[in-house]
Every structure is written in C-alpha cells, then in structure tokens.
N, C-alpha and C positions, 0 to 999 in steps of 0.2 A: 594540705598534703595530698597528692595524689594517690592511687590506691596502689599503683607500683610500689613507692615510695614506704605507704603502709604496711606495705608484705613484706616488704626486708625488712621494716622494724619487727613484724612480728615472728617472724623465721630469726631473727639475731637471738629472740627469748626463748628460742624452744630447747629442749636438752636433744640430745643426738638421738634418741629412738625417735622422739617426735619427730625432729627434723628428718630422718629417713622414713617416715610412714609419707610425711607430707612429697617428699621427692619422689616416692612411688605412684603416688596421686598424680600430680603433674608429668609424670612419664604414661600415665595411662590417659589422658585428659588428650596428648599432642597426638596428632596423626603419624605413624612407623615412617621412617626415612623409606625413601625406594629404595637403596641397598640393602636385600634382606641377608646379606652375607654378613652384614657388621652387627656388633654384638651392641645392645642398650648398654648405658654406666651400670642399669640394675641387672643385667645379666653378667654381664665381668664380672662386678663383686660379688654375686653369686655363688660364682665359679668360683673366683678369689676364695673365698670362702670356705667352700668345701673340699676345696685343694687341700688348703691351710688346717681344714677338721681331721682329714684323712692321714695328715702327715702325724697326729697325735693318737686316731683313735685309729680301733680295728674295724673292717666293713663288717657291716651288717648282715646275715645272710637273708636273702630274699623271703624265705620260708618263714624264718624269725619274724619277720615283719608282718608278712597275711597271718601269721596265727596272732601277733598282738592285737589285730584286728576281727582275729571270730575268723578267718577265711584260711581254705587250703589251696595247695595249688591246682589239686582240681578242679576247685570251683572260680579261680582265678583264670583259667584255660577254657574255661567256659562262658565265663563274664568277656571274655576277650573273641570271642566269636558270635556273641547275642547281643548286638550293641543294647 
C-alpha cells in the first residue's frame, strides 16, 4: 500500500473534529497560492461560521472581552503602540 493510499484509509476513520484539525495541518504544511486576494477553504468556513454564530447570538462588546481577560482599554491602547 502506498502511503497516499494509507492516508485516505486513515482520514476515512477520523470523526470530523479530527479530520478538520488534520485539514488545518496540511493547509499550513502547503505553500499560500500567489493570489493573495482568494480566501483558504479554512478561511471561508471561518467566515461561514461566524456569519452563521452572529445570525443567532448578540456581539460581544470589545470592552467585555479585555476585562474577561484582566485588560482595559487602556492598557489595550497602549499594548497596541509598544509592539
């Protein structure tokens, strides 16, 4: 059996998180097409994604997020000018 041949048998047994970690892997492994205008499959479904979250939930406000984090926006504004 060639090793081609080995990987699809082993990608046929993985459950779909596996098989989407493993597809992340090999999108990071191949070298970016020259058109940097077009979107990766893993960025579409990305997108797809949070298209799709947003239509069910409310945003989040920015603030909300740096304080789940310990951070204000001051110091957010600050982090962002001190690389």
């Amino acid at each position: 059996m060639s090793d081609k041949q080995h990987a699809i048998e082993l990608l046929d047994r993985l459950a779909p998180g596996q098989l989407a970690a493993v597809v992340h892997l090999l999108e990071t492994m191949i070298p970016p097409e020259e058109d940097s205008d077009t979107l990766s499959p893993a960025e579409a479904k990305a997108i797809a994604e949070a298209d799709e979250w947003s239509k069910h939930n409310q945003p989040i406000p920015h603030e909300q997020v740096l304080a789940e984090l310990g951070l204000t926006m001051d110091a957010w504004e600050k982090m962002s000018r001190d690389p």
